[in-house]
N, C-alpha and C positions, 0 to 999 in steps of 0.2 A: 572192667577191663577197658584200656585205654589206648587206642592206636596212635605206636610212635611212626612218625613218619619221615623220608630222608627231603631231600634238597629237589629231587626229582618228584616228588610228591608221592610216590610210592610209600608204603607199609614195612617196612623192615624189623619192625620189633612193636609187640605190646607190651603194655605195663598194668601190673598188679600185683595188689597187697596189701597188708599194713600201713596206715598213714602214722608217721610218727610226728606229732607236733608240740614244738616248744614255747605253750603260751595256751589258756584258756579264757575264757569268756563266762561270766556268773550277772546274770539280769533277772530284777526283778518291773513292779510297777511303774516304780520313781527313780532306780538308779541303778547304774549297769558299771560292773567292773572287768576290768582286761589287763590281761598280762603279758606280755610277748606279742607274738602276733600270730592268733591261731588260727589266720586263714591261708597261714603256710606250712608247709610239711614236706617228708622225705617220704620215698620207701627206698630202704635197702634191699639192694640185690633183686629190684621189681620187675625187672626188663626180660621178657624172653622173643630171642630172634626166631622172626620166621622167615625171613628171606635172606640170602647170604648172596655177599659180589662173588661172583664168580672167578675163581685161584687156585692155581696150582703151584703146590708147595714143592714138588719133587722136581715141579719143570726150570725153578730157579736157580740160577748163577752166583749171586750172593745174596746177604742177608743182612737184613739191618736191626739191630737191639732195640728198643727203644725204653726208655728208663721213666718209671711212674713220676718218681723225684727227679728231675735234669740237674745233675754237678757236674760239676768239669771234675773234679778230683776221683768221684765214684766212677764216671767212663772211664777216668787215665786206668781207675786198680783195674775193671772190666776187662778192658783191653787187654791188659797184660795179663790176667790172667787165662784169658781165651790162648793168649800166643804162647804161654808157657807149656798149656795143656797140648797144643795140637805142634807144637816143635818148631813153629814157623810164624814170621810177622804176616799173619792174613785177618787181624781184626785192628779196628781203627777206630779211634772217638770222631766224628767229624764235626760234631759241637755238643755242648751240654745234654742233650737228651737222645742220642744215635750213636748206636756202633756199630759200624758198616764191617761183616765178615766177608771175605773172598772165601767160597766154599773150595777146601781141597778135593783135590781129584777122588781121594779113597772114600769122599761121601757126598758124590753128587748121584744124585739119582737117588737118595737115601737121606732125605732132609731129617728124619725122624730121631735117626740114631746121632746125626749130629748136635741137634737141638735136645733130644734128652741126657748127652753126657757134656751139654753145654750149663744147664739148667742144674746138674749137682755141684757146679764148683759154688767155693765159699768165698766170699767177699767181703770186706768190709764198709757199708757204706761212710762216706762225710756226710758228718751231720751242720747242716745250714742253723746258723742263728737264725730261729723265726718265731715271730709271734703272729697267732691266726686269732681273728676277730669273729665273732658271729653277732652284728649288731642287734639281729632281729629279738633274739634270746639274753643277749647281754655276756655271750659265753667266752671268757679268755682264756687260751692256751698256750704258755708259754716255753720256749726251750729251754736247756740247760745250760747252753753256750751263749746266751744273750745277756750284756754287757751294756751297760751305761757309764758313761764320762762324769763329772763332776758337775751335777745342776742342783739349781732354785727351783721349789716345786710349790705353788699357794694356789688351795681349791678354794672359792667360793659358792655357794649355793643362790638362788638369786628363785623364790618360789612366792607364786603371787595366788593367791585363794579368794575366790569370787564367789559369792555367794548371794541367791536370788530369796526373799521371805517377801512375797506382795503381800499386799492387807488388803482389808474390807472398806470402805468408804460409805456409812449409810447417813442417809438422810435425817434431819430430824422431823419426829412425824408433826403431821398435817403440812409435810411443806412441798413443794415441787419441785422437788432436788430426786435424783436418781443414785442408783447404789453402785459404785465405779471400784473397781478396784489400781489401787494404788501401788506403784511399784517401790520396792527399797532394796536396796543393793551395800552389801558389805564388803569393802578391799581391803585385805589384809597381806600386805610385803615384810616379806623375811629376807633376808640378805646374807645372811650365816657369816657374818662377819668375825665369827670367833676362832676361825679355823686361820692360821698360822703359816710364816714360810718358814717350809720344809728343806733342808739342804740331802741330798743322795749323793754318798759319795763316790770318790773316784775308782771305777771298776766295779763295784760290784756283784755279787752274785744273785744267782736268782730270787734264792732265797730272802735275802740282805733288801732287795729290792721289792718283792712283796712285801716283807713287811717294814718297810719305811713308808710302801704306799699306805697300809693294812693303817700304821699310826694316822696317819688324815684324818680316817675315820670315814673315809670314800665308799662309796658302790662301784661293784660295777659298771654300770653306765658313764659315772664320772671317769674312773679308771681309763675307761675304753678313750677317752678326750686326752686323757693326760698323759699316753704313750702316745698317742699321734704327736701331741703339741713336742713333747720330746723329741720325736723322731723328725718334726720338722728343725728342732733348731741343731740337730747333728749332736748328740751325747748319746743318741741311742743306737748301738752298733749292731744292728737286727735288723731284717726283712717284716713288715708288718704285711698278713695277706687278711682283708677284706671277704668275706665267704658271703 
């Protein structure tokens, strides 16, 4: 159990649980392998508060929405579907992630009932072009609305393997010579020069687009390079978020 602590250095919530990690670790004598990175992890849902700000829900005047995902389009339908429900324009987007309601007279003093027949309306959220990264794990997630322009796409690989075999060095006998050991070193460069430019064409779908990347013959990891490089040079019409 792990105390979470605020700004004020107070305790406001612990955390425990499950460590969920993406990446292990396997060693033995002489050589040790790693995947990911497994001195990071999550727990979900690990937090339980023990201190709460102190608030009064009943004693408020308005109320503000606030939205997990922030769109301008999701607040616009919110909005309006608040003002539809209660007969009157008293909710308001004020920017992408807030929507400010003016509590009506027939439920002030009664946050409860307003907020649970606010909480059944149906909505339809926009959904954002995004693609979310998880570099740690190599993990890509892609939308269904995410669209690329017309580009040139050539991966190369560029892997240099170094390799240490000392030797033994002895003397020949009866002589005054000592037994050293000698070091030899092997460098071996690959450069994957066989891999091709690629053309992705105009508009695409998701699909269309994985597997033109999938034809490379790319990982992962590369993958995660070659949507940034896209998105730097503007063909890729998506949000990328770093995690």
């Amino acid at each position: 159990m792990t105390p979470l602590l605020g700004a004020d250095g107070e305790v406001y919530a612990v955390g425990q649980g499950s460590v969920a990690i993406a990446g292990f670790q396997a060693e033995g004598d002489a050589a040790k392998v790693t995947r990911g990175v497994p001195t990071v992890g999550r727990i979900a849902n690990g937090a339980v508060i023990e201190r709460e700000v102190e608030f009064k829900l009943n004693a408020q005047r308005s109320l503000r929405l606030s939205l997990r995902n922030p769109d301008l389009t999701t607040a616009k339908r919110v909005a309006a579907s608040i003002n539809d429900f209660l007969g009157a324009d008293t909710a308001e987007p004020t920017d992408p992630g807030t929507i400010t309601i003016a509590i009506p007279a027939k439920y002030r003093g009664n946050m409860i009932q307003l907020l649970t027949e606010v909480e059944q309306l149906r909505v339809e959220p926009d959904q954002t072009a995004r693609i979310v990264i998880d570099e740690r794990s190599g993990i890509i997630v892609m939308g269904r609305d995410v669209r690329v322009s017309q580009v040139a796409v050539a991966q190369g690989n560029l892997t240099v393997t170094i390799s240490e075999r000392p030797e033994v060095s002895q003397p020949e006998g009866l002589s005054n010579g000592v037994t050293a050991v000698v070091p030899r070193t092997n460098v071996k460069v690959e450069t994957g020069d066989k891999n091709k430019l690629a053309v992705v064409g105009e508009g695409v779908t998701l699909r269309e687009l994985v597997d033109g990347l999938n034809a490379l013959g790319i990982g992962p990891r590369d993958l995660i390079s070659i949507l940034q490089a896209i998105k730097s040079s503007g063909a890729l019409q998506a949000e990328i978020e770093v995690m």
